[in-house]
C-alpha positions in Angstrom: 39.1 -41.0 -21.1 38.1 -39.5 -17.5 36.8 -35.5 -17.7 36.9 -33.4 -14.9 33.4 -33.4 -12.8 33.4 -29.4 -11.8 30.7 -28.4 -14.1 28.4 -31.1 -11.9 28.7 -27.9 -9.5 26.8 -25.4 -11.3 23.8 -24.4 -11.5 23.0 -26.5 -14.8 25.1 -29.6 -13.5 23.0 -29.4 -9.7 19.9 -29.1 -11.1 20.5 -32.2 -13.4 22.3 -33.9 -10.6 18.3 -33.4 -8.7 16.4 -34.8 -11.2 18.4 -37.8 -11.9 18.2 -38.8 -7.6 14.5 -37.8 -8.3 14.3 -39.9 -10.9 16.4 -42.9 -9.2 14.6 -42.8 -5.9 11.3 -43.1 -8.2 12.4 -46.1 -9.7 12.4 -44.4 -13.1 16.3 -44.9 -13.3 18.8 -47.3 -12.1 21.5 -45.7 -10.1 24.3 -46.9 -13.5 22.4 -45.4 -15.8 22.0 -42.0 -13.5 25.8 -41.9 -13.4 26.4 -43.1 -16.9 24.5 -39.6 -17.9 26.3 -37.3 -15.7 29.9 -38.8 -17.7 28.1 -37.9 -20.7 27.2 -34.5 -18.5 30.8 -34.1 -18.0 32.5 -34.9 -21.4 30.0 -32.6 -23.2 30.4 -29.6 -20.7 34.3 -30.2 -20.7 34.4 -30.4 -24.5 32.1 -27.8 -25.5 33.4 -25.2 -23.1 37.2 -26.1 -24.9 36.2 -24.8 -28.1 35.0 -21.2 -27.4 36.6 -17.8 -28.9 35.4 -15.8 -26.0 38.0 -13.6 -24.2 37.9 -13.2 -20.7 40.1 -10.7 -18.4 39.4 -10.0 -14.6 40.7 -7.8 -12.4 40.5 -8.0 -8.3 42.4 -8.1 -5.0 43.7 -11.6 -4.5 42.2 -12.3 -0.9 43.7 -16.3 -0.5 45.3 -19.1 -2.8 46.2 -22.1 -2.5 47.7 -25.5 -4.4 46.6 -29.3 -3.1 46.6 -32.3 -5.4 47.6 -30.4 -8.2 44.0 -27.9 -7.7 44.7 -24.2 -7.9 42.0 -22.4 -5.5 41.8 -18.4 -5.9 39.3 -16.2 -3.4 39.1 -12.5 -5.0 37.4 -9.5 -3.6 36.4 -6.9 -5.8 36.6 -8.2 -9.2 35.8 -6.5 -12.7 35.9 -9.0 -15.6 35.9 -7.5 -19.2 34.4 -9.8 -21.9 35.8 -9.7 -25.5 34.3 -12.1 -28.4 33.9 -11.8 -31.8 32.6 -9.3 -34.3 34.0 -6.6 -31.4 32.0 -7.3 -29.0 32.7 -6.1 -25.2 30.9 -6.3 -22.2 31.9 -6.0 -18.6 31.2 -7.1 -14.9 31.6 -6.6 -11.6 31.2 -9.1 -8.3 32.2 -8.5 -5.1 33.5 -12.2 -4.3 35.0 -14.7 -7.2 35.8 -18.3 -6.5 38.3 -19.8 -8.7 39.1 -23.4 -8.9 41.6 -24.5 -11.8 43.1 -27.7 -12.8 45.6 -28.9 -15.0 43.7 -29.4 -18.7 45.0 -32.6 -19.0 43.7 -35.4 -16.9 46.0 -37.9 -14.8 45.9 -40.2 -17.9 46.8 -37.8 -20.7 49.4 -36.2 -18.5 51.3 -39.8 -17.6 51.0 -40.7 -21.2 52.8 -37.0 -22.2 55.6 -37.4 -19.6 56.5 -40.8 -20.2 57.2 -39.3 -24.3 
């Protein structure tokens, strides 16, 4: 099964990204192995950030948009998130520019597989 590579992006997933090259160019790691842990990277990220109970609402001024090979991409000025979880808790945000990139949860082979049904 193939997993979405976003989370290679952030901070966590750029800074792992660094040490595997360092580690590569060192001759510590072969190049497979490097990528063979970033798909491990990206299967955990993708299915441990699927199972959490955590709420999240935002609020802004839709600046652009836009739709290309079935990737949603939001630009927002102005945003206020509120964060709900549980036992009641609530927290909230605010940042003055939010990126937003959002693809479909199922992957090209999941989502052949459920049309074809």
């Amino acid at each position: 099964m193939a997993y979405y590579e976003l989370y290679r992006r952030s901070t966590l997933g750029m800074t792992l990204t660094d040490a595997l090259d360092e580690m590569v160019t060192n001759g510590e790691l072969t190049p497979s192995i490097a990528m063979k842990v970033l798909a491990q990277f990206d299967k955990c990220m993708n299915e441990a950030l699927s199972s959490v109970k955590t709420k999240t609402t935002f609020k802004g001024n839709l600046d652009t948009y836009r739709f290309c090979d079935n990737v949603w991409t939001f630009v927002l000025d102005d945003v206020t998130f509120t964060v709900t979880g549980p036992g009641g808790y609530k927290d909230a945000a605010h940042v003055d520019k939010l990126k937003i990139v959002a693809c479909d949860g199922k992957t090209g082979d999941q989502a052949g597989a459920a049309s074809k049904k």
